[in-house]
C-alpha positions as CSV (number, residue, x, y, z in Angstrom):
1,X,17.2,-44.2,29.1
2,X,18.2,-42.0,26.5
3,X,20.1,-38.8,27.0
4,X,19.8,-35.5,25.2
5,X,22.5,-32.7,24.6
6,X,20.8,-29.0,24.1
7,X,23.6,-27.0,21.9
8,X,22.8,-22.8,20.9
9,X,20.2,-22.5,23.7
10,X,19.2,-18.8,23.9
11,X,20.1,-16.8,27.2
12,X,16.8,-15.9,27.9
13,X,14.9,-19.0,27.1
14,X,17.5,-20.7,29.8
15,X,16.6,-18.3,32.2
16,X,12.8,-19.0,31.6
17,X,13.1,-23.0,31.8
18,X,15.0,-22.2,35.4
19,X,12.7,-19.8,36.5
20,X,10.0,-22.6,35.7
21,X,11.5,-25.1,37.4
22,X,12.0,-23.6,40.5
23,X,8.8,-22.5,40.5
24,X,7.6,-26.2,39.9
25,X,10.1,-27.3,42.0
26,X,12.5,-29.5,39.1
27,X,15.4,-29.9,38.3
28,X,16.2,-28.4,35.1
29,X,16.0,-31.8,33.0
30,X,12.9,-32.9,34.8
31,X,11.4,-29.8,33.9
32,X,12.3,-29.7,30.0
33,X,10.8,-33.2,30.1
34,X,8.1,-32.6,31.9
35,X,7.3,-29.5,29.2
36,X,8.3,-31.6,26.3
37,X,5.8,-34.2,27.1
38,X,3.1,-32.1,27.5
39,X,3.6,-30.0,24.4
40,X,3.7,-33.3,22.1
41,X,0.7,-34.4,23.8
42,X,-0.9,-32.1,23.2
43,X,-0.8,-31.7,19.5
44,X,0.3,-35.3,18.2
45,X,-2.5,-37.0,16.6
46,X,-4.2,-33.5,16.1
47,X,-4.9,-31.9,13.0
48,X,-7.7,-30.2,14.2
49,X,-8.2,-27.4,17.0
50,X,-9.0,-28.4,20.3
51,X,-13.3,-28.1,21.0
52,X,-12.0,-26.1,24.6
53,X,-9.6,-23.8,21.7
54,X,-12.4,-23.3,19.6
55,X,-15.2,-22.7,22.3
56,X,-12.8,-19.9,23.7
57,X,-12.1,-18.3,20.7
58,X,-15.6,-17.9,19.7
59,X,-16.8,-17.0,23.3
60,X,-14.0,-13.9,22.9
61,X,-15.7,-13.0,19.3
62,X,-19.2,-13.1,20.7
63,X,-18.0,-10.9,23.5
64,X,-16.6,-8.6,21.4
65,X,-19.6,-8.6,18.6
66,X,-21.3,-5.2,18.0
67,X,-18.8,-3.7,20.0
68,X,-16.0,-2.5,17.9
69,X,-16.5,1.2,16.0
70,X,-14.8,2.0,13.1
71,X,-13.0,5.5,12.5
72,X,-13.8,5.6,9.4
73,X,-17.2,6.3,7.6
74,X,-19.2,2.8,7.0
75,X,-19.7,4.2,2.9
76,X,-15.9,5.2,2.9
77,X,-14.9,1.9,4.1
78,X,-17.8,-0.5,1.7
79,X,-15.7,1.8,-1.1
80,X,-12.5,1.2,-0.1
81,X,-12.3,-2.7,-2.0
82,X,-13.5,-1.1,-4.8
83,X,-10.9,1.0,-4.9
84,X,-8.0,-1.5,-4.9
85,X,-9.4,-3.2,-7.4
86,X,-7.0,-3.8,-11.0
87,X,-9.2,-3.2,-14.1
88,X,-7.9,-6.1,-15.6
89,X,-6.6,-7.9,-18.4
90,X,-8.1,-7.0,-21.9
91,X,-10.4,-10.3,-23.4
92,X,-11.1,-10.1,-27.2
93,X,-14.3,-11.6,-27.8
């Protein structure tokens, strides 16, 4: 098998991969394998969201649909595009 040498590893992300696998009860290498594997599982062969990704992010829209009020005045804000807008570059016809 292969081995694998980690150089530059942040403090804090070394914490976080110890703290993980204790809590999973690895070691430390079975646990950056264990989290390797399932990250390129998870997106090799994918170009696309996941259905359960996409379901989740429109249930949170719907949820939040009609909900959200803006502080500023509705005509205010349909002008403010307007607004930014350049005037241009002169055309001779």
């Amino acid at each position: 098998m292969a081995s694998l040498t980690l150089k530059n590893l942040p403090d804090p992300l070394l914490r976080d991969l110890r703290k993980a696998a204790e809590k999973d009860r690895r070691s430390l290498t079975q646990e950056i394998i264990h989290l390797l594997d399932a990250a390129l599982k998870g997106r090799i062969g994918r170009s696309e969201p996941r259905r359960a990704d996409v379901d989740l992010q429109l249930a949170a829209w719907r949820k939040l649909a009609g909900k959200w009020q803006s502080d500023v005045d509705r005509a205010a804000e349909a002008d403010e595009p307007r607004k930014r807008r350049t005037p241009g570059r002169g055309v001779e016809f």
